[in-house]
C-alpha positions as protocol buffer text, in pm:
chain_id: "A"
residue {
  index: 1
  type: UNK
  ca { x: 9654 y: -2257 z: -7256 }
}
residue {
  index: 2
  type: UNK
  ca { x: 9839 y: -1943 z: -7330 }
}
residue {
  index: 3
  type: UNK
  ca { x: 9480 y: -1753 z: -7369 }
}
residue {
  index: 4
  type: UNK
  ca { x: 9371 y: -1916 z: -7071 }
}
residue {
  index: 5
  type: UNK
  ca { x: 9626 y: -1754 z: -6870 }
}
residue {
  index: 6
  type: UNK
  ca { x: 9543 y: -1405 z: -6989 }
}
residue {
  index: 7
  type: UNK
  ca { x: 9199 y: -1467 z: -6936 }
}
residue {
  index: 8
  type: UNK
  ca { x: 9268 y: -1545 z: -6570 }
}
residue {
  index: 9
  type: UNK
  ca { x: 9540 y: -1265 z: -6503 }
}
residue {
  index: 10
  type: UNK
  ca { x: 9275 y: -1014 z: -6695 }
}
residue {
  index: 11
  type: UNK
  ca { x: 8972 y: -1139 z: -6526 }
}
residue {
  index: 12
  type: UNK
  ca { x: 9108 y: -1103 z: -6183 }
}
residue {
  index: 13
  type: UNK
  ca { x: 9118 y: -723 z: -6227 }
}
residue {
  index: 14
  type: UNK
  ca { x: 8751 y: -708 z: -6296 }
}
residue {
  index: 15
  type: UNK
  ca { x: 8649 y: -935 z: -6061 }
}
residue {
  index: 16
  type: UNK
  ca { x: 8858 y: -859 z: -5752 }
}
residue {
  index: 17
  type: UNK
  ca { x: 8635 y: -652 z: -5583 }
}
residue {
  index: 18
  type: UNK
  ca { x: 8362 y: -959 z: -5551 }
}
residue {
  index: 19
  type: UNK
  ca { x: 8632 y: -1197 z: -5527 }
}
residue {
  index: 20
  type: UNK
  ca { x: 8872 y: -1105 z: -5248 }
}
residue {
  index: 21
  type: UNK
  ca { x: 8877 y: -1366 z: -4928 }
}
residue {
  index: 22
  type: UNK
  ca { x: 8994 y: -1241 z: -4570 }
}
residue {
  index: 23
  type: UNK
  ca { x: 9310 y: -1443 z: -4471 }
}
residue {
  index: 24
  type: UNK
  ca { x: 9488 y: -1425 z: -4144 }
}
residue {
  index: 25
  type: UNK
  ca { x: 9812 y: -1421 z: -4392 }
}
residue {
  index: 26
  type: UNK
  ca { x: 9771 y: -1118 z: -4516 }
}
residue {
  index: 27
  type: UNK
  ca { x: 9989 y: -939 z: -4324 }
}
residue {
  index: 28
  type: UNK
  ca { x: 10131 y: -724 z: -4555 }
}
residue {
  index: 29
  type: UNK
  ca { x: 10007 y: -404 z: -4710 }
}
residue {
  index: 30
  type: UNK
  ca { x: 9797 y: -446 z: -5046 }
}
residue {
  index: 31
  type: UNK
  ca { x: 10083 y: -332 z: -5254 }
}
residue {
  index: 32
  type: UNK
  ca { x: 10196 y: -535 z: -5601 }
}
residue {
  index: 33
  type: UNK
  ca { x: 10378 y: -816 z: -5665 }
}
residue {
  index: 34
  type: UNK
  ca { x: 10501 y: -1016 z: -5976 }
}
residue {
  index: 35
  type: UNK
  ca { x: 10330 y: -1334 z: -6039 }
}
residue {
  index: 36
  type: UNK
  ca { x: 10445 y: -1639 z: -6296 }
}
residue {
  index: 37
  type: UNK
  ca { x: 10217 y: -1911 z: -6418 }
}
residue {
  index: 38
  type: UNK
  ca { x: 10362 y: -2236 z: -6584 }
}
residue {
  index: 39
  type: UNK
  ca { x: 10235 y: -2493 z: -6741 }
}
residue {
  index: 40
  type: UNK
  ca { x: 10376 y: -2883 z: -6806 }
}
residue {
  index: 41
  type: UNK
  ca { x: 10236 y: -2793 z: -7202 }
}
residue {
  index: 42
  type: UNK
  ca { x: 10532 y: -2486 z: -7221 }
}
residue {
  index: 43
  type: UNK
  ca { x: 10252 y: -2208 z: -7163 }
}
residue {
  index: 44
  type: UNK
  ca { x: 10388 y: -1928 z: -6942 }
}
residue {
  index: 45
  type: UNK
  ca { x: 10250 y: -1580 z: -6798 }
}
residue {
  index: 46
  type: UNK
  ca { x: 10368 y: -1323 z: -6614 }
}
residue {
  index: 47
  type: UNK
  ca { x: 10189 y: -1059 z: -6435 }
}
residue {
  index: 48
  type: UNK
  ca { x: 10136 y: -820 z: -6128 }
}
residue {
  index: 49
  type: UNK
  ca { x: 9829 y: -853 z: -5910 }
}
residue {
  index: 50
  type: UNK
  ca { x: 9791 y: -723 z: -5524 }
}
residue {
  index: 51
  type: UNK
  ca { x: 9822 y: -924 z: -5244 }
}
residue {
  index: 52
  type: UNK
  ca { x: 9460 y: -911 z: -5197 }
}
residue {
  index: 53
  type: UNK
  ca { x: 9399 y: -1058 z: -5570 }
}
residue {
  index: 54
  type: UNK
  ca { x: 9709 y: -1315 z: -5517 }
}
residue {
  index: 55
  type: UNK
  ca { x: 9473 y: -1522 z: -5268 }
}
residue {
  index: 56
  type: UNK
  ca { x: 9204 y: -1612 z: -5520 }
}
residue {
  index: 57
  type: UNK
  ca { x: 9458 y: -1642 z: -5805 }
}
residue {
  index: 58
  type: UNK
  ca { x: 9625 y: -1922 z: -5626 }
}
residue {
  index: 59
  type: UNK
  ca { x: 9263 y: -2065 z: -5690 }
}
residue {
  index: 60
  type: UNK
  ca { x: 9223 y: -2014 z: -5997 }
}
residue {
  index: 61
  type: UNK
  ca { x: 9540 y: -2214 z: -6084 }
}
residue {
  index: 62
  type: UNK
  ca { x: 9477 y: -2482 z: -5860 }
}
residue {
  index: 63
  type: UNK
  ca { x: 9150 y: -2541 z: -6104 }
}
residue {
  index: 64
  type: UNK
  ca { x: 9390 y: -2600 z: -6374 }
}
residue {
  index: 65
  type: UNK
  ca { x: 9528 y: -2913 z: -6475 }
}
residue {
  index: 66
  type: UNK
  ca { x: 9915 y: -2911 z: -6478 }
}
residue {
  index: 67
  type: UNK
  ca { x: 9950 y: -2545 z: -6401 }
}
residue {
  index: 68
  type: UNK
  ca { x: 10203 y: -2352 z: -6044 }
}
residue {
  index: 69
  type: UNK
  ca { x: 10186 y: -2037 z: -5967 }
}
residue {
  index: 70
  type: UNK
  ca { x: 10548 y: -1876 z: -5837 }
}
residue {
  index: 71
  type: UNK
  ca { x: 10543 y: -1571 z: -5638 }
}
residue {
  index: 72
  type: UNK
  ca { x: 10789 y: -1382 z: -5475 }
}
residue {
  index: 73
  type: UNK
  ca { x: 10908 y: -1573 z: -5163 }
}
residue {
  index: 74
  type: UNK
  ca { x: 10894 y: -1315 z: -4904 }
}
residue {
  index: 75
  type: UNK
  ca { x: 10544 y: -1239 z: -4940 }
}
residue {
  index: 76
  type: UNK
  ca { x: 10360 y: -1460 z: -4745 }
}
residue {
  index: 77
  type: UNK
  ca { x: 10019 y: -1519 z: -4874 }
}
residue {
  index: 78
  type: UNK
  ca { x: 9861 y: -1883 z: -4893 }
}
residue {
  index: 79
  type: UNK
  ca { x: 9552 y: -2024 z: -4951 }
}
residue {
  index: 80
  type: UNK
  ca { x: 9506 y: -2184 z: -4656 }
}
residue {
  index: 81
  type: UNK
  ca { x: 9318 y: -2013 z: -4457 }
}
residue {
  index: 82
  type: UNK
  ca { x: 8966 y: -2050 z: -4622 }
}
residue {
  index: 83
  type: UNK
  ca { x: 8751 y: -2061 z: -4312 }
}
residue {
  index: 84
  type: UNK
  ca { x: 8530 y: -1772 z: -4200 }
}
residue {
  index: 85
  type: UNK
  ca { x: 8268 y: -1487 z: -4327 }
}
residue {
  index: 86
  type: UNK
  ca { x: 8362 y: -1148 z: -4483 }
}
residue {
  index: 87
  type: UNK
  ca { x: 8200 y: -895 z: -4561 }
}
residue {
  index: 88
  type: UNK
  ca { x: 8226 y: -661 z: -4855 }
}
residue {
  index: 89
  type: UNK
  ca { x: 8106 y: -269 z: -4867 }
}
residue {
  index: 90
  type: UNK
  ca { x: 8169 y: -28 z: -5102 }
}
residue {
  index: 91
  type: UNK
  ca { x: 8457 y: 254 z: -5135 }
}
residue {
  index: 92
  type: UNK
  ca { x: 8370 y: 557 z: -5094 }
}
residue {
  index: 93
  type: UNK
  ca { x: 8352 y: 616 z: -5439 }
}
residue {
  index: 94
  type: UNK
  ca { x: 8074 y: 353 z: -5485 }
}
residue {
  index: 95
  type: UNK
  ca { x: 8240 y: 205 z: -5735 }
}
residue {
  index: 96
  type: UNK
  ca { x: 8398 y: -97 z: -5624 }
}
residue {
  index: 97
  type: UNK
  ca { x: 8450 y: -311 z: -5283 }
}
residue {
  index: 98
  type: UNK
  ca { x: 8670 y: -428 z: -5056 }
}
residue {
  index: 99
  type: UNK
  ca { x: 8674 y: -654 z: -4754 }
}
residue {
  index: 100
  type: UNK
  ca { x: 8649 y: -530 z: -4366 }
}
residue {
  index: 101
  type: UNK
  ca { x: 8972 y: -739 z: -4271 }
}
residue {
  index: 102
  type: UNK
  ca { x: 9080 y: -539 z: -3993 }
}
residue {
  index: 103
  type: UNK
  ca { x: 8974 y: -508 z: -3647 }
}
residue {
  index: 104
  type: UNK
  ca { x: 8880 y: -145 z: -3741 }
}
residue {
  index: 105
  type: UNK
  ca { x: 8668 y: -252 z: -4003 }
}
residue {
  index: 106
  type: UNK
  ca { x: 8397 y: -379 z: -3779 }
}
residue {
  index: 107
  type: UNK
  ca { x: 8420 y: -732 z: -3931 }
}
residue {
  index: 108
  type: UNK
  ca { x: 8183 y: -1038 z: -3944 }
}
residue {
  index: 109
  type: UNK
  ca { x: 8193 y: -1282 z: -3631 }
}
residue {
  index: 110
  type: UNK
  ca { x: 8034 y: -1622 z: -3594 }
}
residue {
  index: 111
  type: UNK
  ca { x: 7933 y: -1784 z: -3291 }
}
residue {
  index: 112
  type: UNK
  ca { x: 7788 y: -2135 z: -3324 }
}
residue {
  index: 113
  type: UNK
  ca { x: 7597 y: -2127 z: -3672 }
}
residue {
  index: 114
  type: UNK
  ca { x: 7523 y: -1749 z: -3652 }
}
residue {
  index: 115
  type: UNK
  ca { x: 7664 y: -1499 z: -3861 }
}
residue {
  index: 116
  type: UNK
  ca { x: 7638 y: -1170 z: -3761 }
}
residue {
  index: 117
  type: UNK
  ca { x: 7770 y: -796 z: -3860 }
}
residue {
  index: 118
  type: UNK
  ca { x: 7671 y: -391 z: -3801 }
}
residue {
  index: 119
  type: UNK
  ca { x: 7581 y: -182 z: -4103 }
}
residue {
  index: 120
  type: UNK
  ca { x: 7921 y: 96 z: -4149 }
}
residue {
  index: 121
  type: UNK
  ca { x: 7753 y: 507 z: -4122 }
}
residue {
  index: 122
  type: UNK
  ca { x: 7691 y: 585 z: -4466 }
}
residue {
  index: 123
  type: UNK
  ca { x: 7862 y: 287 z: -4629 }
}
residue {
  index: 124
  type: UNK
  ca { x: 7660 y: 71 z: -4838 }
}
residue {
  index: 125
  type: UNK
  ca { x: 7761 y: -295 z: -4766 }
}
residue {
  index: 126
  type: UNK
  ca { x: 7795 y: -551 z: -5111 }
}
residue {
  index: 127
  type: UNK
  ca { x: 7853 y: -906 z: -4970 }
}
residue {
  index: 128
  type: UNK
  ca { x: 7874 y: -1175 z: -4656 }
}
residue {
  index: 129
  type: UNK
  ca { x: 8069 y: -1494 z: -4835 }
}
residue {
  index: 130
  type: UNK
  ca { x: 8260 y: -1744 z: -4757 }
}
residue {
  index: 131
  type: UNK
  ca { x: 8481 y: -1920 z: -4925 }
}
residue {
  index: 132
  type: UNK
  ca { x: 8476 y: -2235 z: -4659 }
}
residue {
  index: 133
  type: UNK
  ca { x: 8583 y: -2585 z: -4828 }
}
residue {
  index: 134
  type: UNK
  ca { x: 8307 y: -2703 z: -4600 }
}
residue {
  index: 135
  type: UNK
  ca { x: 8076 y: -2503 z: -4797 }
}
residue {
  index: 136
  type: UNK
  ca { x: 8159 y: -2522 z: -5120 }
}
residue {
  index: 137
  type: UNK
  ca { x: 8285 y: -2763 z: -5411 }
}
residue {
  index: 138
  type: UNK
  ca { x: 8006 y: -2950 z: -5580 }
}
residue {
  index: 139
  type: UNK
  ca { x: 7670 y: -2788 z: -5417 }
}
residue {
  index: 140
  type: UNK
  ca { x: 7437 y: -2951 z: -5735 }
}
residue {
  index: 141
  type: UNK
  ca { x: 7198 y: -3117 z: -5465 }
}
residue {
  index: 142
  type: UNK
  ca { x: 7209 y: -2903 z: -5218 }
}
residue {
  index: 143
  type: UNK
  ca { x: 6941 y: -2667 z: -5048 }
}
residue {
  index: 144
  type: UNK
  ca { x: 7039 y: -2358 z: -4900 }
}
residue {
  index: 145
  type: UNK
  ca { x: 6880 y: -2215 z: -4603 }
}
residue {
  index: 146
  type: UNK
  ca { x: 6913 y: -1942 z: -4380 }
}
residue {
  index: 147
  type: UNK
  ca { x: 6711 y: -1744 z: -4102 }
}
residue {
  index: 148
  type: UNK
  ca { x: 6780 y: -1365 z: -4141 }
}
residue {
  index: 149
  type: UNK
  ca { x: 6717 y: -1140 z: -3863 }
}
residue {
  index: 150
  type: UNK
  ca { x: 6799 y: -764 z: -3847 }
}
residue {
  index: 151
  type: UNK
  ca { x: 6791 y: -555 z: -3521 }
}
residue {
  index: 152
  type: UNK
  ca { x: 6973 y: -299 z: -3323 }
}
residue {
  index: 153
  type: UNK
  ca { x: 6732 y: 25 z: -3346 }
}
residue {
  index: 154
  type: UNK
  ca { x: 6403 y: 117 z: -3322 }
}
residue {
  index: 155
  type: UNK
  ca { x: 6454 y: 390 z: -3572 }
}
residue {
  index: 156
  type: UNK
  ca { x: 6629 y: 423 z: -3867 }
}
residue {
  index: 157
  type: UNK
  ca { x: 6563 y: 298 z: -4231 }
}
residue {
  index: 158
  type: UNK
  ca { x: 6762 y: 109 z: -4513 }
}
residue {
  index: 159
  type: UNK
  ca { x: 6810 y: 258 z: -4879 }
}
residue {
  index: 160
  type: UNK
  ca { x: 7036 y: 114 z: -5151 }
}
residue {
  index: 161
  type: UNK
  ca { x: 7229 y: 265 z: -5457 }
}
residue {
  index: 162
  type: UNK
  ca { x: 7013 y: 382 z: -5710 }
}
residue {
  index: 163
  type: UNK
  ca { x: 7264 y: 378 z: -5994 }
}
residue {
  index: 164
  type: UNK
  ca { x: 6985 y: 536 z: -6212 }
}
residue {
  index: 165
  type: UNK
  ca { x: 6744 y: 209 z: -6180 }
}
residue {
  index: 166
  type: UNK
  ca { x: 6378 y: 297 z: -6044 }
}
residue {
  index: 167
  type: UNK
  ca { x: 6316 y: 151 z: -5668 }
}
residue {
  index: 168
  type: UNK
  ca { x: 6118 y: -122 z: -5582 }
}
residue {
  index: 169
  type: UNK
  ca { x: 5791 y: 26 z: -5441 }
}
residue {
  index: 170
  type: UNK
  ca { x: 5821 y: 35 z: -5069 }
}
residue {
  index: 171
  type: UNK
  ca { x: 6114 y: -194 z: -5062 }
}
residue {
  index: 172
  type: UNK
  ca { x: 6402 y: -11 z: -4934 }
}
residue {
  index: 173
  type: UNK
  ca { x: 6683 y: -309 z: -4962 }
}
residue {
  index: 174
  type: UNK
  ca { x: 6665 y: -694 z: -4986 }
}
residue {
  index: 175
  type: UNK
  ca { x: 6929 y: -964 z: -4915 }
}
residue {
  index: 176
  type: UNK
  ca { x: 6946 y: -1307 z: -5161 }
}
residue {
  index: 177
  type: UNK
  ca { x: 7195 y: -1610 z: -5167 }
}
residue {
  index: 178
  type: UNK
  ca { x: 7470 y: -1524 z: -5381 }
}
residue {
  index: 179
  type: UNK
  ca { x: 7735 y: -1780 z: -5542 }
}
residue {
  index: 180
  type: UNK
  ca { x: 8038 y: -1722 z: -5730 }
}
residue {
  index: 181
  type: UNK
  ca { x: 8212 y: -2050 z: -5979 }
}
residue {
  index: 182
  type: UNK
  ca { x: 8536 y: -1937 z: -6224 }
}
residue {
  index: 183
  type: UNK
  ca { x: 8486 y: -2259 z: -6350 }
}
residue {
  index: 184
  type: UNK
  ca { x: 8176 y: -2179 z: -6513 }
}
residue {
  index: 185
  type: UNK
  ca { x: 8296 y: -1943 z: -6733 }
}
residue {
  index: 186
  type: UNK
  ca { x: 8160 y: -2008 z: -7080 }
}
residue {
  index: 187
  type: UNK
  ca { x: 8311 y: -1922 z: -7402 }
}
residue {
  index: 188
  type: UNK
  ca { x: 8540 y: -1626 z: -7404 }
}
residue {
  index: 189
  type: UNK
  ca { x: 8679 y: -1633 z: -7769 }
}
residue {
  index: 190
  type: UNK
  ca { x: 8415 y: -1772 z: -8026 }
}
residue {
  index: 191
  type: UNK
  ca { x: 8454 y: -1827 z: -8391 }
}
residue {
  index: 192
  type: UNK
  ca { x: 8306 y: -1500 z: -8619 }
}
residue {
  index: 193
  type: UNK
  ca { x: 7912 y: -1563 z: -8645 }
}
residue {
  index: 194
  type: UNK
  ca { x: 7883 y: -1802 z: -8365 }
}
residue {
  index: 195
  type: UNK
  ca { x: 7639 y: -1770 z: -8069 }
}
residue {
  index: 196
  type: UNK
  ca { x: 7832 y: -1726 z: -7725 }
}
residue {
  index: 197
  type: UNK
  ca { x: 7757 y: -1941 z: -7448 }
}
residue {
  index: 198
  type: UNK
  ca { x: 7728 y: -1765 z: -7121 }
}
residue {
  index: 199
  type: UNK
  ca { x: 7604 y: -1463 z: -7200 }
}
residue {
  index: 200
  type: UNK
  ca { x: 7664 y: -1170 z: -7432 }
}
residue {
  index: 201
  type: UNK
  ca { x: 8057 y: -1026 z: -7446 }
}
residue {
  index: 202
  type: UNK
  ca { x: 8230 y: -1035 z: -7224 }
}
residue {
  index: 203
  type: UNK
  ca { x: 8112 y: -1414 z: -7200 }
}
residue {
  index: 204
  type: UNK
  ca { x: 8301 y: -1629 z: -6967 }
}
residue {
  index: 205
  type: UNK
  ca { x: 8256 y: -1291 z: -6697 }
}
residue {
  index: 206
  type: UNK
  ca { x: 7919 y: -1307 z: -6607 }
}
residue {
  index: 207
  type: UNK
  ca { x: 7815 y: -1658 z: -6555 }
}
residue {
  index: 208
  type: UNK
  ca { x: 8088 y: -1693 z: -6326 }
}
residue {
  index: 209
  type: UNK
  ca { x: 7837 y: -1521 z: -6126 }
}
residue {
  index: 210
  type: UNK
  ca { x: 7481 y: -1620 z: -5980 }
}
residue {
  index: 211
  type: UNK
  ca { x: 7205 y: -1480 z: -5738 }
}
residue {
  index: 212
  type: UNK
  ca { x: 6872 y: -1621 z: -5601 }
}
residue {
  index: 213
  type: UNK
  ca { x: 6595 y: -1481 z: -5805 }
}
residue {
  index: 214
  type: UNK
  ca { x: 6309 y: -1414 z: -5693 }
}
residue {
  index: 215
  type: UNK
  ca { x: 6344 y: -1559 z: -5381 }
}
residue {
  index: 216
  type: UNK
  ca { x: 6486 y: -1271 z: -5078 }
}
residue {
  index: 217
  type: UNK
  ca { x: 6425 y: -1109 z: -4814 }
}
residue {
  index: 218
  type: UNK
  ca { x: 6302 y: -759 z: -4834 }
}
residue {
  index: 219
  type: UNK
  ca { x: 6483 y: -505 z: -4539 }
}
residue {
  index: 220
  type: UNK
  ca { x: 6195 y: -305 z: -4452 }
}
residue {
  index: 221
  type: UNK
  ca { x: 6227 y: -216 z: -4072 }
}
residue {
  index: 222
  type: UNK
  ca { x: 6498 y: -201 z: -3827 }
}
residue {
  index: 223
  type: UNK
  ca { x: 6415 y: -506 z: -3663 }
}
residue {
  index: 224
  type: UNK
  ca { x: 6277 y: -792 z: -3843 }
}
residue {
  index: 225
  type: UNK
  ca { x: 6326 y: -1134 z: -3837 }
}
residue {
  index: 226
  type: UNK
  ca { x: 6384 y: -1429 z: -3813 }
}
residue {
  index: 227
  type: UNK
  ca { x: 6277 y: -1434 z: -4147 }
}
residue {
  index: 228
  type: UNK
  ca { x: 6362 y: -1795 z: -4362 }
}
residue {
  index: 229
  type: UNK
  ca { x: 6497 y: -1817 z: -4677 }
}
residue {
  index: 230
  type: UNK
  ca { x: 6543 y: -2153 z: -4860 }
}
residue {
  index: 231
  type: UNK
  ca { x: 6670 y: -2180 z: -5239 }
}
residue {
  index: 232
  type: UNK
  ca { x: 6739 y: -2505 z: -5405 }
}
residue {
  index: 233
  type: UNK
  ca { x: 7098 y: -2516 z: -5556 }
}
residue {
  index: 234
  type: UNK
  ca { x: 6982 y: -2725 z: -5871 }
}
residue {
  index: 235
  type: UNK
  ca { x: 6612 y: -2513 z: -5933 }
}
residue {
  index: 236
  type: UNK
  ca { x: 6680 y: -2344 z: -6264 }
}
residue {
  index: 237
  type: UNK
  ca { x: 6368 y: -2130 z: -6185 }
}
residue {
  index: 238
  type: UNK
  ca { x: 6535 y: -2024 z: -5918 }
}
residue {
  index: 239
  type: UNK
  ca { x: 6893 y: -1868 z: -6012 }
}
residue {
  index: 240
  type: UNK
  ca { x: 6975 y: -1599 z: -6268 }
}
residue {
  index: 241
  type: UNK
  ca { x: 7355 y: -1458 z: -6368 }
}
residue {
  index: 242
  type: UNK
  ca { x: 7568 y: -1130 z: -6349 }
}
residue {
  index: 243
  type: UNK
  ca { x: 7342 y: -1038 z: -6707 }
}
residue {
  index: 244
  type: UNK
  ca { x: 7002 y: -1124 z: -6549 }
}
residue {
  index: 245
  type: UNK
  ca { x: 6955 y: -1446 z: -6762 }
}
residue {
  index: 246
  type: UNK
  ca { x: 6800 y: -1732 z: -6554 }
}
residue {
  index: 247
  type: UNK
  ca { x: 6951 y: -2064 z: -6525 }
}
residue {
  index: 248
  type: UNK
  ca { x: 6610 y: -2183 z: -6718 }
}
residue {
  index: 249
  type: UNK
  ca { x: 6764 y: -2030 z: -7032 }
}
residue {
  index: 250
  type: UNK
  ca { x: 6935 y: -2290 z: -7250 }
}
residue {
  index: 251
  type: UNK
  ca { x: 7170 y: -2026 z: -7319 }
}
residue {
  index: 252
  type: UNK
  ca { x: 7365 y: -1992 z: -6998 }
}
residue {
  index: 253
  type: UNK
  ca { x: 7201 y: -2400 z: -6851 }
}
residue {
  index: 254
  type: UNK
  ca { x: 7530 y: -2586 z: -6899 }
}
residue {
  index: 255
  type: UNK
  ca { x: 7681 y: -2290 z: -6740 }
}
residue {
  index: 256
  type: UNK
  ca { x: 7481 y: -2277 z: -6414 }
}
residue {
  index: 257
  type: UNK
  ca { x: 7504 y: -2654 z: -6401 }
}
residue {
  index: 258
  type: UNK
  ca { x: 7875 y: -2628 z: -6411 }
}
residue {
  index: 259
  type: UNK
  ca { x: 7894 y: -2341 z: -6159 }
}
residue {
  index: 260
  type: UNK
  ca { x: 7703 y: -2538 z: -5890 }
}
residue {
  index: 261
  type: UNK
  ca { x: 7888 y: -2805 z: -5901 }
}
residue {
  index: 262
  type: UNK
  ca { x: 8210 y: -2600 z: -5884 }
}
residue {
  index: 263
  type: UNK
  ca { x: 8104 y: -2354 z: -5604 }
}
residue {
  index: 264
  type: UNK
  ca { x: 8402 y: -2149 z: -5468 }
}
residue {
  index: 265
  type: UNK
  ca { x: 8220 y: -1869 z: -5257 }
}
residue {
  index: 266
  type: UNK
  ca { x: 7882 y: -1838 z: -5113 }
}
residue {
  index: 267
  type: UNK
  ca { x: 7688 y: -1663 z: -4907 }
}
residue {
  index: 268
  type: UNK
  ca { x: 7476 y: -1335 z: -4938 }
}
residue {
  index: 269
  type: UNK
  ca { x: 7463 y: -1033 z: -5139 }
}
residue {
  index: 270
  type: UNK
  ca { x: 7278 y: -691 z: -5066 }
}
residue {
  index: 271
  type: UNK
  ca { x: 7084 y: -451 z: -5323 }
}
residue {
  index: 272
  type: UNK
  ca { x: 6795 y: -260 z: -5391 }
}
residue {
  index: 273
  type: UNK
  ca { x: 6563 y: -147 z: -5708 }
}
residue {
  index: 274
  type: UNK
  ca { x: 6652 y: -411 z: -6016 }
}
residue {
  index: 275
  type: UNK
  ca { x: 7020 y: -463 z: -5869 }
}
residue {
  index: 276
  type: UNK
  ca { x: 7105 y: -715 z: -5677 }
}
residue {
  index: 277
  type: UNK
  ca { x: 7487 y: -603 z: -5567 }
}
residue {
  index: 278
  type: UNK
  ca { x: 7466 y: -227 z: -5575 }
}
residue {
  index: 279
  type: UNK
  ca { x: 7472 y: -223 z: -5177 }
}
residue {
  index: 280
  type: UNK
  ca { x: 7242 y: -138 z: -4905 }
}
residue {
  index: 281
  type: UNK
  ca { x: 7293 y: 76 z: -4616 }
}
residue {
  index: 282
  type: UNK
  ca { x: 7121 y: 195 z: -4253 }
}
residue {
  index: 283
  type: UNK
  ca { x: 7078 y: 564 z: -4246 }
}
residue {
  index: 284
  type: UNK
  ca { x: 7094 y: 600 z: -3847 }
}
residue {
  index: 285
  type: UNK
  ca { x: 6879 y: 840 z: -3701 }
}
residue {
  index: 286
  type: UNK
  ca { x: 7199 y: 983 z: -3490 }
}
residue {
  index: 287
  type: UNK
  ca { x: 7547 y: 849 z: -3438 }
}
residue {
  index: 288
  type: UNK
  ca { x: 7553 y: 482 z: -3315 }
}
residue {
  index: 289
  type: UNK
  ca { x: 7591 y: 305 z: -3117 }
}
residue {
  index: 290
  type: UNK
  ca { x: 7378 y: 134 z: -3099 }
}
residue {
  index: 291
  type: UNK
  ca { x: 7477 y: -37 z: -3431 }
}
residue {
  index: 292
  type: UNK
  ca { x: 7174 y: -180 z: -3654 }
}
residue {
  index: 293
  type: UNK
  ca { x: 7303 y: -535 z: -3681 }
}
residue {
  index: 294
  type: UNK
  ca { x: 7236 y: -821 z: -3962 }
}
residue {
  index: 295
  type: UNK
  ca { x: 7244 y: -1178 z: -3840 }
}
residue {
  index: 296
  type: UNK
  ca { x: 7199 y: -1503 z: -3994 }
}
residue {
  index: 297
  type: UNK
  ca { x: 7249 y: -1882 z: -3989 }
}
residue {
  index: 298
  type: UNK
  ca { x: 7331 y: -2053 z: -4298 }
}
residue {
  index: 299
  type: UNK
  ca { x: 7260 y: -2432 z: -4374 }
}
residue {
  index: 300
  type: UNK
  ca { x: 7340 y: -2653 z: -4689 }
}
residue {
  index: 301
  type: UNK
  ca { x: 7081 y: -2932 z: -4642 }
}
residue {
  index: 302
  type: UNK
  ca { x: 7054 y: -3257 z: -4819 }
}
């Protein structure tokens, strides 16, 4: 249990960026705060996280058996507030994201069963999840389905991060389900000379993470749409992880069978060339408004 806790605390700092959930509770600026994890086995860990990161560790140790998290009691962050769409765009060092939670930010809004957001000036946008205990948990025979439509300008044209991978040939940025399940995690720690489930080192880190492959949209104009896209939760031709290994492969199966029955945020993710998350953004022919806008409905049918 004691490695399991280390492997949660350490995780979180490589995961946060595709991890964080917007919460009307964080009121607080993202500073840190010390964190304690016990166990009813003895195990104990203590570590400092941001507020941000505190959200989805309360998560994580809800998943395990006979585990509380203690926090500092003035800062007042809960998991409670799991409702909603974010969405996620790169810094402006293109290294890592963060959520628009702030009026500022130009967030996501929903109205009805539509989804809908403006692309930043020259910020490449990640992710549009939701963490939504309505749509998550077990998702094993599930469809997901959405109708993506883009609009806003006549003019204007998407590009994604290259980050040294070739473009797709006339495909300037696509959009694909995207998934996210700690619980399917693998083997972190194996025994000298044996085979790692869940991908190469680190294992446990990448099929925690899965994205709709092939199926997508391609972004091609400024207005398209409404373009369908349907994906079968349990097709293992269908998903691949963080490492590019499809759910087909025996090697990460149990994995992806464990992760889609333990969803804990869905939604979209943007990319371009043989990336799937590096981020795609509208170069605008002038300063908007108006704002090239991405809109969608999402459905989890039977």
């Amino acid at each position: 249990m004691v490695r399991r806790l280390a492997a949660v605390l350490g995780a979180l700092a490589i995961v946060l960026a595709t991890t964080l959930t917007s919460s009307a509770n964080l009121a607080r600026a993202d500073g840190p705060t010390e964190v304690t994890i016990t166990c009813g086995d003895g195990a104990a860990m203590t570590g400092v996280v941001t507020l941000s990161t505190l959200l989805e560790l309360t998560q994580e140790v809800q998943d395990m058996t006979g585990c509380a998290l203690s926090q500092d009691p003035s800062v007042a962050v809960t998991s409670t507030d799991q409702t909603g769409w974010t969405v996620y765009d790169y810094n402006p060092s293109d290294q890592a994201i963060a959520p628009r939670n702030s009026p500022s930010k130009m967030p996501a809004t929903t109205s009805g069963n539509v989804t809908t957001f403006v692309f930043r000036p020259q910020i490449f946008t990640a992710l549009l999840t939701t963490t939504d205990k309505n749509l998550t948990g077990d998702l094993s025979a599930k469809t997901l389905s959405a109708n993506i439509t883009v609009s806003g300008n006549t003019v204007g044209t998407f590009s994604y991060q290259p980050h040294g991978c070739g473009p797709a040939e006339g495909v300037p940025g696509f959009v694909r389900f995207y998934f996210r399940s700690a619980r399917a995690s693998g083997s972190s720690d194996p025994a000298p000379g044996t085979p790692v489930k869940g991908g190469l080192p680190p294992a446990g880190f990448y099929t925690q993470f899965w994205w709709s492959n092939p199926r997508h949209v391609d972004l091609l104009n400024a207005t398209q749409g409404p373009i369908n896209l349907t994906v079968p939760m349990n097709d293992l031709a269908e998903w691949s992880d963080w490492d590019g290994k499809p759910a087909a492969d025996a090697f990460v199966t149990e994995q992806f069978l464990t992760a889609i029955a333990n969803v804990q945020t869905v939604g979209f993710s943007f990319g371009g060339g043989c990336f799937f998350e590096n981020g795609v953004r509208f170069d605008y022919p002038g300063t908007p408004p108006p704002y090239e806008e991405f809109s969608t409905t999402f459905d989890e049918l039977p």
